[in-house]
N, C-alpha and C positions, 0 to 999 in steps of 0.2 A: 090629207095633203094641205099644206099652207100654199102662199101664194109663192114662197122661194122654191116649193119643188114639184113646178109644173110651170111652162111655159106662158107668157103673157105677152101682150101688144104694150110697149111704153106709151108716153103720152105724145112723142113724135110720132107714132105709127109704124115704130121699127118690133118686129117681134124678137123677144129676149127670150135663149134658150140657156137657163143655168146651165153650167159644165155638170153640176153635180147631181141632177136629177134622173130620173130613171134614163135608161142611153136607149130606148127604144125614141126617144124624139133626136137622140145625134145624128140627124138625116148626114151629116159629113161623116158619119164612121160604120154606116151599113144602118143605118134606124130607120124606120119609117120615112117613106118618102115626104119630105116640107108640104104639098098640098096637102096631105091626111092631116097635118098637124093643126095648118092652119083651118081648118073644116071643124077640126074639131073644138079651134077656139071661137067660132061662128065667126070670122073675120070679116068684117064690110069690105065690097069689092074692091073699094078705092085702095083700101091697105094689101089685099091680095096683087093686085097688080105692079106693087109695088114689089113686091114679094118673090113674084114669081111669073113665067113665060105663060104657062100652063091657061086655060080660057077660064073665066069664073064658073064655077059651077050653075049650070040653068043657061047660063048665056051659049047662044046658038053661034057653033063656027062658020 
């Protein structure tokens, strides 16, 4: 896999999900739920929260 087909953090801190990569990350068309995704790119929390509602992983609710 290159880096065009597989999800990445820009240097905003926006995560980019090519259209054309495997559709198990089109969390908008039935694909793994956006936390799994971002977990799996190790995301720093600051960027997670940006992200998504969901609590960071480890952090106690």
């Amino acid at each position: 896999m290159n880096d065009q087909d597989k999800p990445y953090i820009d240097a905003n801190g926006t995560i980019v999900i090519p259209f054309k990569i495997d559709r198990k990350y089109h969390f908008w068309n039935g694909g793994q739920p956006l936390s799994d995704t971002l977990l799996e790119l190790n995301t720093p929390e600051d960027i997670w929260s940006k992200h998504i509602e969901k609590p960071y992983p480890g952090d106690a609710v």
